[in-house]
N, C-alpha and C positions, 0 to 999 in steps of 0.2 A: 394605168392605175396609179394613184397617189395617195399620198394623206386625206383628200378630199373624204373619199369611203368613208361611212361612219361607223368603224369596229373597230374596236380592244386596241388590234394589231398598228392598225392606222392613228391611234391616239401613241401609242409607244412608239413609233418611228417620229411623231414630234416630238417629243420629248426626248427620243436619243439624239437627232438634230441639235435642239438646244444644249444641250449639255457639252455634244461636242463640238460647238461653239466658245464656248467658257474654257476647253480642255485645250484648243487650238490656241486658244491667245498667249502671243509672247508675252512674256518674264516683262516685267514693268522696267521701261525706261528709265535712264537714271536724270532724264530733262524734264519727266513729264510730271505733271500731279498728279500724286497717289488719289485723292478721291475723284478725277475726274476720270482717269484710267479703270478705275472700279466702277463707277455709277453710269459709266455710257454704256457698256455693252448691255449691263443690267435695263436699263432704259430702254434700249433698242428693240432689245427681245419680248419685254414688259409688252408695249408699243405695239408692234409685231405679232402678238399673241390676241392684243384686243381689237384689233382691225385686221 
């Protein structure tokens, strides 16, 4: 059984996924850019949520 189910519980285990997603990513690199650093995962997930 997965997320696929269409109930309550199975919509909140995606949604606790994503979040701990966002809660896992390291501390911003001091090489990287800040908005690319921020708007990729956000993209990803976006992306990921509509296909």
């Amino acid at each position: 059984m997965g997320p696929i189910l269409k109930t309550p519980i199975a919509f909140l285990t995606l949604v606790e996924r994503k979040i701990l997603v966002f809660i896992k990513e390291p501390v911003k690199p001091s090489t990287s850019s800040p908005t690319l650093f921020l708007i990729t995962p956000t993209l990803a997930l976006t992306l990921a949520h509509l296909f």
